[in-house]
C-alpha positions in Angstrom: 41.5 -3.9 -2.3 40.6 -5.2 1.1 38.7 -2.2 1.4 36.5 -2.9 -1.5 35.3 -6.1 -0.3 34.6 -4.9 3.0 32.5 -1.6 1.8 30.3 -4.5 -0.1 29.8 -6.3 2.7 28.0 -3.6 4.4 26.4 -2.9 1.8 24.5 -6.3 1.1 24.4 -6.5 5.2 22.6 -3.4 4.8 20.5 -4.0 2.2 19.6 -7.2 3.9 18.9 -5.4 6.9 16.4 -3.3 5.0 14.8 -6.2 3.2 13.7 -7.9 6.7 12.0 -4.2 8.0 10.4 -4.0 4.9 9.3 -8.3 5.0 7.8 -7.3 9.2 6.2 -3.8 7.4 4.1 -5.5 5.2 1.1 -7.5 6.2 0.6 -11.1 6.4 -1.9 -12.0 4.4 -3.9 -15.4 3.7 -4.0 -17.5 0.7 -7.9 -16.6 0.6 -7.1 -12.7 0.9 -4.4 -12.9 -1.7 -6.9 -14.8 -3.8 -9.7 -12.2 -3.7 -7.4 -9.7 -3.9 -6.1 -11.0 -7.2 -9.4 -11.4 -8.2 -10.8 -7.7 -7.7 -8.1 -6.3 -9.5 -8.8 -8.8 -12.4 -12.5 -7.9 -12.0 -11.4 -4.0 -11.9 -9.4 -4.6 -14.8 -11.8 -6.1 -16.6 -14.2 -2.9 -16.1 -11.8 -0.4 -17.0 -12.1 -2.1 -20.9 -15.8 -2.5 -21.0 -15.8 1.4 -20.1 -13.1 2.4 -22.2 -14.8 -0.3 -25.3 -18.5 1.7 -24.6 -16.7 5.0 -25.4 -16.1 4.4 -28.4 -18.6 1.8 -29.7 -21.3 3.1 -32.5 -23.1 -0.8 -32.7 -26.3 -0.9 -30.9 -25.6 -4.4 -30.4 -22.4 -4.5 -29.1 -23.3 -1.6 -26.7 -26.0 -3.8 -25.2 -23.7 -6.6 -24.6 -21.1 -4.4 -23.1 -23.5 -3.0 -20.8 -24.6 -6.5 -19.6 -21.1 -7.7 -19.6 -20.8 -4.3 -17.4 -23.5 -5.1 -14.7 -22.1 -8.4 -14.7 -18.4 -7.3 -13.7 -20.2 -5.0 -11.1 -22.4 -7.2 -9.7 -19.4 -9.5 -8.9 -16.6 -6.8 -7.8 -20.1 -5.9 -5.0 -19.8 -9.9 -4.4 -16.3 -9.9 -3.9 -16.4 -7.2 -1.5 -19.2 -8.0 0.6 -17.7 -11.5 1.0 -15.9 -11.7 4.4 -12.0 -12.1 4.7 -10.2 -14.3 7.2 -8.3 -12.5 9.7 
């Protein structure tokens, strides 16, 4: 039995072991990198539905406003990247 509680020991010393490589692996980011990388995925998000709605949208209309809502998204994903990051 002792046996048993001392194999899980090493294993959650281990497994804490590997948690701490994997904390120093990854990089340190800012609050303001975190943020505008939050928001570029939102913004790539939110292109990937306007393309996948103007697939498959027959109203003139709607197409219009999709493709403005489109140049809109694009024009701020080109914002958000030419916007310098603290280092």
């Amino acid at each position: 039995m002792a046996r048993g509680w001392e194999s899980k020991s090493v294993e959650d010393q281990m497994g804490a072991a590997q948690a701490e490589r994997d904390a120093r692996a990854k990089p340190h980011l800012s609050p303001q990198q975190i943020e505008q990388n939050e928001q570029r995925h939102s913004l790539l998000l939110s292109r990937s539905q306007i393309l996948s709605r103007l697939k498959v949208t027959r109203n003139a209309r709607y197409r219009a406003q999709l493709n403005s809502a489109l140049k809109h998204v694009d024009a701020q994903l080109r914002e958000c990247e030419s916007s310098p990051t603290e280092k």
